[in-house]
C-alpha atoms as a printed R data frame, in Angstrom:
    type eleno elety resid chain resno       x       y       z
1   ATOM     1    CA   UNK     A     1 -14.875 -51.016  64.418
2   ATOM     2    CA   UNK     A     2 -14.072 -53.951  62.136
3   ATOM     3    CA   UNK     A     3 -10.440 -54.195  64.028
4   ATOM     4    CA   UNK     A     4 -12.250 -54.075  67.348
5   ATOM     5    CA   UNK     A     5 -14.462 -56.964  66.021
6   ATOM     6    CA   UNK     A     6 -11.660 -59.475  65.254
7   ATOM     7    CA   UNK     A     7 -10.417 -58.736  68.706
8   ATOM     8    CA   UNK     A     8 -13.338 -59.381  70.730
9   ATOM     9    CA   UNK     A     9 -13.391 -62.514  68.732
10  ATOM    10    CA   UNK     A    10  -9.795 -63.791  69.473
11  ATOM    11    CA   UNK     A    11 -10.004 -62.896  72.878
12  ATOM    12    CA   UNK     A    12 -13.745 -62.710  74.380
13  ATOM    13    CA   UNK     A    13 -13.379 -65.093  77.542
14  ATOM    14    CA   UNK     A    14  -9.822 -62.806  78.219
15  ATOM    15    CA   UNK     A    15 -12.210 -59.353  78.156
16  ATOM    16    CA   UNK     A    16 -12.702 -57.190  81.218
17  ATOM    17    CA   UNK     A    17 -13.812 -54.298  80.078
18  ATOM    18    CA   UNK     A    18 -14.811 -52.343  76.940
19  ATOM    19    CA   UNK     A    19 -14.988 -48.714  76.362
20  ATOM    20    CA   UNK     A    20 -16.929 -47.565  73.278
21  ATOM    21    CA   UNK     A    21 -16.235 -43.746  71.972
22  ATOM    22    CA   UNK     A    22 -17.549 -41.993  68.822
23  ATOM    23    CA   UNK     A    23 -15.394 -41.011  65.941
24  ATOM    24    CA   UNK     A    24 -14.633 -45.342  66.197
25  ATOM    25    CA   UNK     A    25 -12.207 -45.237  69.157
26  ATOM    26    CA   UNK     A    26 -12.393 -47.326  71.791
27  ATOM    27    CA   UNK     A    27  -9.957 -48.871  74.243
28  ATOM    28    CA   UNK     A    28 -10.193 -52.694  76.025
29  ATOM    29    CA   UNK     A    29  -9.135 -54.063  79.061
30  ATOM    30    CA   UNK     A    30  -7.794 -57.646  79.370
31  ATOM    31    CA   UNK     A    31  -8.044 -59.765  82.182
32  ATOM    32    CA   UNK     A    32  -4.222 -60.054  82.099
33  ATOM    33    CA   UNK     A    33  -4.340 -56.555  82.390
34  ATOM    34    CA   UNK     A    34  -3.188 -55.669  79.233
35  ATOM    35    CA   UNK     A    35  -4.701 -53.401  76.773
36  ATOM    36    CA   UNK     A    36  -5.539 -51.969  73.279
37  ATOM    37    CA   UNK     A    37  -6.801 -48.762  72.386
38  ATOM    38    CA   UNK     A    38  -7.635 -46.609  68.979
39  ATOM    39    CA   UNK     A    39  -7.856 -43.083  69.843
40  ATOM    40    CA   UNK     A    40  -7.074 -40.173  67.651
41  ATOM    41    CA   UNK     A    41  -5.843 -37.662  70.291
42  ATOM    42    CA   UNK     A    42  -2.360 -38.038  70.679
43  ATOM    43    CA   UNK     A    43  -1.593 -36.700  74.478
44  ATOM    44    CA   UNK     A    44  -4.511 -39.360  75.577
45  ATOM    45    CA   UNK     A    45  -2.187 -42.111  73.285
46  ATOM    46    CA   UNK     A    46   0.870 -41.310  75.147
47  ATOM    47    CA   UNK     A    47  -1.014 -41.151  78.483
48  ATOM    48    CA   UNK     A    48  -2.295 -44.935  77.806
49  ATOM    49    CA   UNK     A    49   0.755 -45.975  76.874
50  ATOM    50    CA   UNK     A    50   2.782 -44.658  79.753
51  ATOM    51    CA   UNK     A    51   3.832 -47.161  82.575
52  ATOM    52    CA   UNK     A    52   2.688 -44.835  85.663
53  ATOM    53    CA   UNK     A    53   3.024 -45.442  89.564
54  ATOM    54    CA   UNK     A    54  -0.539 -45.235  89.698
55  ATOM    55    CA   UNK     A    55  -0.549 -48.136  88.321
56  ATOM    56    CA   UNK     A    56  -2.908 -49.692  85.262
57  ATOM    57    CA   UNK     A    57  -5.362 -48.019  83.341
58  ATOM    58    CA   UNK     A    58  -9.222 -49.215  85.261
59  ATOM    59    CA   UNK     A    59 -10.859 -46.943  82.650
60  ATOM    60    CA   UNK     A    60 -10.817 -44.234  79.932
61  ATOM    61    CA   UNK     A    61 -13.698 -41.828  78.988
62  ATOM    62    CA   UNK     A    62 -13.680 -38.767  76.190
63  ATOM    63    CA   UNK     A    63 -16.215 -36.445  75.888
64  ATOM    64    CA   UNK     A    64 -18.035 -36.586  73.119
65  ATOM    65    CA   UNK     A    65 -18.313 -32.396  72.228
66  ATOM    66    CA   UNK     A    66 -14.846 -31.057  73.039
67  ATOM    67    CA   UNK     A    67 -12.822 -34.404  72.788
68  ATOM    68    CA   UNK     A    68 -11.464 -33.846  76.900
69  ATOM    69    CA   UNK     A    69 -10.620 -36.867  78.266
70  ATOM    70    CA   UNK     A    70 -10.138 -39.237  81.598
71  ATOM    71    CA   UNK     A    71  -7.943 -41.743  82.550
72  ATOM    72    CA   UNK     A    72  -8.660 -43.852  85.522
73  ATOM    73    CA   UNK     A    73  -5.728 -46.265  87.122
74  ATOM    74    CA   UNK     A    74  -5.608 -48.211  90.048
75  ATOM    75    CA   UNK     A    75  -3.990 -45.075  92.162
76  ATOM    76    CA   UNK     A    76  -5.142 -42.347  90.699
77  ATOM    77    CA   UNK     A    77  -6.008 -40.355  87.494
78  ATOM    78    CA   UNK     A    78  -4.996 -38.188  84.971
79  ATOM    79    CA   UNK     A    79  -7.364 -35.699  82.867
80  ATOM    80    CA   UNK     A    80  -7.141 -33.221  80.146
81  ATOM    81    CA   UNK     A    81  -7.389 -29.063  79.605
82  ATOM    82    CA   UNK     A    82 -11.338 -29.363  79.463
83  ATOM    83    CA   UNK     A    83 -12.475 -31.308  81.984
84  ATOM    84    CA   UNK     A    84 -14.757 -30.895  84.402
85  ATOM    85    CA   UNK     A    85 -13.002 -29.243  87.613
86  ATOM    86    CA   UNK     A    86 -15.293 -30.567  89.510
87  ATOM    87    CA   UNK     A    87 -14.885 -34.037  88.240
88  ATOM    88    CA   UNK     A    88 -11.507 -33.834  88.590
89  ATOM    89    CA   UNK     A    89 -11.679 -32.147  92.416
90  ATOM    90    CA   UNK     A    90 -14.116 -35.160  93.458
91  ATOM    91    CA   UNK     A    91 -11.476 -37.924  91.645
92  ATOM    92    CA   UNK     A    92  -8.685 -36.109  93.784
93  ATOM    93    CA   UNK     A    93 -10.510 -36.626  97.164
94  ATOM    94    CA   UNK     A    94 -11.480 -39.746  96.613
95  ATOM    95    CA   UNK     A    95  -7.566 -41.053  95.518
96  ATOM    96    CA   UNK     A    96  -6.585 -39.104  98.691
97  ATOM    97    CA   UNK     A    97  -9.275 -41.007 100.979
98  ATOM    98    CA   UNK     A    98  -7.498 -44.122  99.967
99  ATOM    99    CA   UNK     A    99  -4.344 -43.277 100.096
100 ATOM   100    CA   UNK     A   100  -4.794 -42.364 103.726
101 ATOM   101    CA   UNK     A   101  -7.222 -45.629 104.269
102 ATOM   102    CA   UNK     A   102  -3.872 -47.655 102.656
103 ATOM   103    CA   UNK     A   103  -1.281 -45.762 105.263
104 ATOM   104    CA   UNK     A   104  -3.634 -46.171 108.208
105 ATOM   105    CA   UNK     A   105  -3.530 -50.189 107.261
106 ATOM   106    CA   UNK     A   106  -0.067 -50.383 106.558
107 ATOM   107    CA   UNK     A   107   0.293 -49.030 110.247
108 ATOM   108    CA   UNK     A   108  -1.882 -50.778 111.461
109 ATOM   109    CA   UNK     A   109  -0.123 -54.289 109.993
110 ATOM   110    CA   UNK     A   110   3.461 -52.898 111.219
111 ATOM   111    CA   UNK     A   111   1.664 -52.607 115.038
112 ATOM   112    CA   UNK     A   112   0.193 -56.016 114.776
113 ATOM   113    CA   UNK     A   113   3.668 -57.422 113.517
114 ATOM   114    CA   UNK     A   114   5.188 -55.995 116.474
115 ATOM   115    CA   UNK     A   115   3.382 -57.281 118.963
116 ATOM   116    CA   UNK     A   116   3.011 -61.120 117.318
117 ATOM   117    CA   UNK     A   117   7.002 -60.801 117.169
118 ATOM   118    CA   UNK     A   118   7.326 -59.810 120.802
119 ATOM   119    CA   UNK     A   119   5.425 -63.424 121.889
């Protein structure tokens, strides 16, 4: 953790969030929303590097016995072989509750445009 040390010390008022794993990974959030991650499985590397439409990683958990792993981004969520289904079922309602929450205000705004533009 001596890497992870140096950073929280360059950067702790820029910090939003730490995640601590064992086997020393971990992976920080910035304020900026940037991060910085050591992990040793390479498919959860290349998913925290990827620039997705769900936008920015929020969090990142691995399990601690069989190494599965979560990914949680503004719009959504991406897990590995090994997770909980049920996890996983409960992250895809909730992602689809907003989504439709999100469409029903974006119709909502279009109505109310409407009818200020028609004064």
């Amino acid at each position: 953790y001596s890497c992870l040390l140096d950073l929280l010390r360059k950067n702790a008022n820029g910090l939003k969030k730490i995640c601590l794993f064992h086997d020393s990974q971990w992976w920080v959030r910035y304020g900026s929303g940037g991060s910085e991650f050591v992990v040793k499985n390479r498919f959860l590397k290349k998913e925290l590097k990827k620039q997705s439409p769900d936008g920015a990683v929020v969090s990142v958990t691995i399990g601690s016995y069989d190494g599965s792993w979560l990914v949680i981004r503004e719009r959504g969520f991406e897990c590995s072989v090994g997770a909980p289904s049920s996890l996983e079922e409960c992250l895809a309602h909730f992602y689809d509750q907003m989504e439709s929450k999100t469409t029903e205000g974006k119709k909502l705004a279009q109505k109310w445009d409407a009818v200020v533009s028609s004064f």
